[in-house]
C-alpha positions as CSV (number, residue, x, y, z in Angstrom):
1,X,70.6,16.2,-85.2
2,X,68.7,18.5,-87.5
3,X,68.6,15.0,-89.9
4,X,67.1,13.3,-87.6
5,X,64.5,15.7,-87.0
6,X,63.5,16.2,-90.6
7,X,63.5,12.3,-91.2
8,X,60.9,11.9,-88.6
9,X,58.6,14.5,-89.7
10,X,59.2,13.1,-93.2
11,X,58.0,9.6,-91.7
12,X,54.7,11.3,-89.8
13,X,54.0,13.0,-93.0
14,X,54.3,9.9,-95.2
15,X,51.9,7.6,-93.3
16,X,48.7,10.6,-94.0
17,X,46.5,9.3,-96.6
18,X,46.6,11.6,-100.1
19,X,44.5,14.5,-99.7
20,X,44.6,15.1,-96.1
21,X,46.6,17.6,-94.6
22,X,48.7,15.8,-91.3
23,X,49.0,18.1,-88.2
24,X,51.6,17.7,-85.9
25,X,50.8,15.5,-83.2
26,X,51.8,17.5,-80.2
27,X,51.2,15.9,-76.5
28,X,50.5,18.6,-73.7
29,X,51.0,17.6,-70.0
30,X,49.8,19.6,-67.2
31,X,52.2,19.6,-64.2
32,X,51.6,17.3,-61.2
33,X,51.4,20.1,-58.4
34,X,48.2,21.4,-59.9
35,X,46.0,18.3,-58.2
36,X,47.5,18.8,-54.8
37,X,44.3,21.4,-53.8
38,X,41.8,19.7,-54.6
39,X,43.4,16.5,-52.1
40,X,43.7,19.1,-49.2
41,X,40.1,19.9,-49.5
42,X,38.9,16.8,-49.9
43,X,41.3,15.7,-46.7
44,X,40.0,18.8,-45.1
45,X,36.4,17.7,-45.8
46,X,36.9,13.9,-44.7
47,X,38.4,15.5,-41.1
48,X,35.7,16.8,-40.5
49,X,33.3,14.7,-41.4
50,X,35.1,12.4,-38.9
51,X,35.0,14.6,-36.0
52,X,31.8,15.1,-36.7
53,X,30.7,11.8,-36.4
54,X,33.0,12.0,-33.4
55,X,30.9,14.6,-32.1
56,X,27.7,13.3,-32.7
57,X,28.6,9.5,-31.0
58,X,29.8,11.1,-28.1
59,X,26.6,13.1,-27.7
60,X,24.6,10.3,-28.6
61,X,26.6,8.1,-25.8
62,X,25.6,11.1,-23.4
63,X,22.2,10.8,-24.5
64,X,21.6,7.5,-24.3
65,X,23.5,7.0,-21.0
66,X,20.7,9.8,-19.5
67,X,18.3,8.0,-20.6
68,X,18.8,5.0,-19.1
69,X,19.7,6.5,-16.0
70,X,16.1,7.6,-16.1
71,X,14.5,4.6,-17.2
72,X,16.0,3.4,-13.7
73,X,15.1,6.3,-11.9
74,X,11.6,5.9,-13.1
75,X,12.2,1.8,-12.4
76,X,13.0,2.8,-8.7
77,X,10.0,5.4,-8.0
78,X,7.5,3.0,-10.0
79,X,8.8,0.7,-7.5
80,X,8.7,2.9,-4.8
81,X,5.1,3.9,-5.6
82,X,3.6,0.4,-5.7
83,X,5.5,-0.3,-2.3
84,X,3.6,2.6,-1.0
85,X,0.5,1.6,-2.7
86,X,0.9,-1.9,-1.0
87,X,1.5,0.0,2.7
88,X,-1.4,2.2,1.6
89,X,-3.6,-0.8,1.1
90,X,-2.5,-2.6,4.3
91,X,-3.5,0.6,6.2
92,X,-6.8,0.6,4.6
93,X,-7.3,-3.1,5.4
94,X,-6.3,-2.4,9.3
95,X,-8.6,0.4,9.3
96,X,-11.6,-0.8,7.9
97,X,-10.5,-4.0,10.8
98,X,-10.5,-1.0,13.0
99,X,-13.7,0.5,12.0
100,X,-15.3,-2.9,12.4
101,X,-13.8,-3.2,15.8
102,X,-15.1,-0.1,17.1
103,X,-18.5,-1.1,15.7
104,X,-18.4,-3.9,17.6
105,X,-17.9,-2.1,20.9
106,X,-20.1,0.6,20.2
107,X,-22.5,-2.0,20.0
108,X,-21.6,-3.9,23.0
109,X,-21.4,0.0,24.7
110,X,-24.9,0.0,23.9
111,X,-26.2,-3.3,25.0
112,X,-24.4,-2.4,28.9
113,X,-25.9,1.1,28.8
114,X,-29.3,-0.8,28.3
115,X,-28.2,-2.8,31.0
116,X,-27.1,-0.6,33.4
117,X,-30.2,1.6,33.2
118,X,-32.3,-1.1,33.8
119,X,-30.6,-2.2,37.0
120,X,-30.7,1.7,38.0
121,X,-34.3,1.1,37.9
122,X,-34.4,-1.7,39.7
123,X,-31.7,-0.4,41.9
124,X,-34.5,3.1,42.0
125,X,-37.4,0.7,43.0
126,X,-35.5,-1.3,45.2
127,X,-34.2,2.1,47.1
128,X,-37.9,3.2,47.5
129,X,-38.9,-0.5,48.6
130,X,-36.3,-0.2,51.4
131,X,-36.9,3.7,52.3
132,X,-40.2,2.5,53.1
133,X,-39.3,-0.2,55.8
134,X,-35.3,1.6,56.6
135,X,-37.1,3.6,59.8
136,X,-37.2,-0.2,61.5
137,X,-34.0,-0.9,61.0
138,X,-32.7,0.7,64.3
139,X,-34.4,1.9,66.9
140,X,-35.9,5.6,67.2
141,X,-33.3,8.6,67.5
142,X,-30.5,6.0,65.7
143,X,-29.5,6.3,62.5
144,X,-28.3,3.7,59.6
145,X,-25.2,3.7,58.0
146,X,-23.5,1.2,56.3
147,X,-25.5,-1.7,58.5
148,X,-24.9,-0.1,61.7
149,X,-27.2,1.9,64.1
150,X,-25.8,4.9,65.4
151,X,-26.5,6.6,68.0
152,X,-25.2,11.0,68.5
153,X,-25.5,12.5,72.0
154,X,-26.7,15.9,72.2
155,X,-25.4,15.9,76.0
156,X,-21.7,15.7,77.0
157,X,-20.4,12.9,79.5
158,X,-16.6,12.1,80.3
159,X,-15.3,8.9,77.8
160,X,-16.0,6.3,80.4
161,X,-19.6,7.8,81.5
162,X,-20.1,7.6,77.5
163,X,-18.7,3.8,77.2
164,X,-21.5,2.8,80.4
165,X,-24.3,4.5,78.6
166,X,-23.2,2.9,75.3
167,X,-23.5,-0.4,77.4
168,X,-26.8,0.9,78.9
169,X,-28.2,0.6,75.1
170,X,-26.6,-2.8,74.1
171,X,-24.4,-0.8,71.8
172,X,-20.8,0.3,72.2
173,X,-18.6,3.6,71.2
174,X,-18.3,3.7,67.8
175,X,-15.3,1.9,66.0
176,X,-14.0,3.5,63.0
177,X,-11.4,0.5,62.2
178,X,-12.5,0.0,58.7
179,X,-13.8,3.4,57.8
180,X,-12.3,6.1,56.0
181,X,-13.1,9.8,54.5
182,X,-14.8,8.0,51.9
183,X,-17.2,5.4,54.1
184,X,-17.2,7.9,56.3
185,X,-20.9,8.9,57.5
186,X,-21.6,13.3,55.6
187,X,-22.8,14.2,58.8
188,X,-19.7,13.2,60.4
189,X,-17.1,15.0,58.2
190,X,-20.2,18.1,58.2
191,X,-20.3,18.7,62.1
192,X,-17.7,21.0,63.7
193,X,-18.8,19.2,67.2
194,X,-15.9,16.3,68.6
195,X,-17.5,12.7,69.6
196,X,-16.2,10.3,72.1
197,X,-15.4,7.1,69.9
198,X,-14.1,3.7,70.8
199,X,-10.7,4.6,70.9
200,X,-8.0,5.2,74.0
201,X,-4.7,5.5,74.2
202,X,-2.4,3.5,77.2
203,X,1.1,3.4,75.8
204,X,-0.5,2.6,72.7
205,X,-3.7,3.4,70.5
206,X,-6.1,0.9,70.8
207,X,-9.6,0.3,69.9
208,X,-12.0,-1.6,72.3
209,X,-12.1,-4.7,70.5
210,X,-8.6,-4.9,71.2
211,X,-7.4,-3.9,67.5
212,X,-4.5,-1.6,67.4
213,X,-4.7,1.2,65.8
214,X,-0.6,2.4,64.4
215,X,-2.1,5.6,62.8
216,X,-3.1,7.3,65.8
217,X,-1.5,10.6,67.1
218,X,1.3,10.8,68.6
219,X,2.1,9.2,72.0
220,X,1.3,11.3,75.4
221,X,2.6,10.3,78.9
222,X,-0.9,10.4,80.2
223,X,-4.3,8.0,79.9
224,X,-6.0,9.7,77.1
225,X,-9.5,8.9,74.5
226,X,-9.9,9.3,71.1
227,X,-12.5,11.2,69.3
228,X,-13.7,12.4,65.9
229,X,-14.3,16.0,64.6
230,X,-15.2,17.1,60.8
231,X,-14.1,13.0,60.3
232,X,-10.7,13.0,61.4
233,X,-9.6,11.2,64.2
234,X,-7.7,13.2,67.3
235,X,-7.2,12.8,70.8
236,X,-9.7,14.6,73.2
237,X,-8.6,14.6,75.8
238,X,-8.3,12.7,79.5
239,X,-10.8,10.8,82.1
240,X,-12.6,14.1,83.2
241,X,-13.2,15.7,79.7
242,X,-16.5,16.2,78.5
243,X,-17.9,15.1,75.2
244,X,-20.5,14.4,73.3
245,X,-20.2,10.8,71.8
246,X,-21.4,8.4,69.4
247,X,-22.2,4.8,70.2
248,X,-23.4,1.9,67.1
249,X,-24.3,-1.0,67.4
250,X,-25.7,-4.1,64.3
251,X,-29.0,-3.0,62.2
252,X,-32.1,-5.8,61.9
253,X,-31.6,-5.0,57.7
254,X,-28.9,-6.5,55.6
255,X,-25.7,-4.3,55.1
256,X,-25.1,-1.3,52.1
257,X,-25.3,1.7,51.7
258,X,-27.9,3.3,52.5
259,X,-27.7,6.3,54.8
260,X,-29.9,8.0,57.6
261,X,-29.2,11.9,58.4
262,X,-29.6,12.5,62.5
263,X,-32.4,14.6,63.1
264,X,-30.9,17.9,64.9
């Protein structure tokens, strides 16, 4: 063993050139286990490099997924807002329509106001044209209403004493058939004082043209007339009661309105 040795130093030795002094060659190896730090780090770095990335894609997901949600938030309003825009718009159309409408009337308001006070004029001189000839539409101590003549007794006589002098005057007792509180003469509905009229009761109410009259008062077991007091109708009583009465009879002028208050 120790030959061997020597023979192959003697063999290193014998291949140097002359003059140079050969070393030893001597080959030093580190051990293995010495790299095995370096890998963990670098492993340790690569983790987290990778759950960083991890991180960071997730939170980019998150972001992105918010944004969109908001670009179709902001879709939705933006639609939401022109729809509105649109109703707002049609309501502005409809009220300028509107506006235009009630011009219109206004106008036409206008033009009948013009109207109407000119036929109140002529209404006014047509008034003053008949006030001037309305004392010969009925004879003197008659009055005119609603193109009658009328006729109030200051005395008192019983109902049948009132129809003969009704008769005596080519008139008859008044017949309130188609009058009402509203047609109704001011003096009538004024005076506290009860008329004879036109009206008697035999079973029935009836007027003396024969027209029944359903709304009278209720039914008696006696003959009994009908007269009229503050311009309601009531009975008044049999054939030897005393009243003042009220007979009418046509006017010579034509029919309206116009209306005569009875000298006291």
């Amino acid at each position: 063993m120790m030959g061997e040795s020597v023979n192959y130093a003697e063999l290193q030795f014998s291949k140097a050139p002359l003059g140079q002094t050969v070393r030893p060659q001597i080959q030093e190896t580190e051990p293995r286990w010495s790299m095995w730090p370096l890998l963990l780090v670098l492993l340790a770095a690569c983790l987290a490099l990778l759950a960083t990335t991890i991180v960071l894609g997730v939170c980019y997901w998150q972001v992105s997924t918010a944004l969109v949600q908001s670009q179709d938030q902001l879709a939705e309003t933006r639609a939401e807002g022109d729809c509105s825009q649109k109703k707002l718009q049609g309501r502005g159309t409809e009220l300028q329509k509107a506006r235009a409408a009630v011009g219109k009337v206004q106008k036409k308001l206008a033009w009948m106001q013009g109207q109407v006070q000119d036929l109140q004029e002529q209404l006014n001189k047509t008034a003053g044209d008949l006030a001037c000839s309305r004392a010969d539409c009925c004879p003197e101590t008659w009055v005119l209403h609603r193109g009658k003549c009328l006729f109030l007794s200051k005395e008192k006589k019983t109902w049948l004493e009132s129809l003969a002098a009704c008769a005596a005057n080519f008139s008859r007792l008044l017949v309130l058939r188609d009058w009402d509180l509203m047609t109704m003469p001011s003096f009538f509905t004024n005076m506290d004082t009860s008329y004879w009229i036109g009206l008697r009761y035999n079973r029935v109410w009836t007027w003396i043209d024969g027209t029944p009259y359903p709304q009278g008062p209720k039914s008696y077991d006696y003959v009994t007339y009908g007269t009229i007091k503050r311009g309601r109708i009531e009975p008044g009583g049999g054939y030897s009661k005393q009243q003042q009465w009220v007979c009418e009879k046509p006017s010579s002028c034509p029919q309206g309105d116009t209306e005569m208050i009875p000298q006291a």
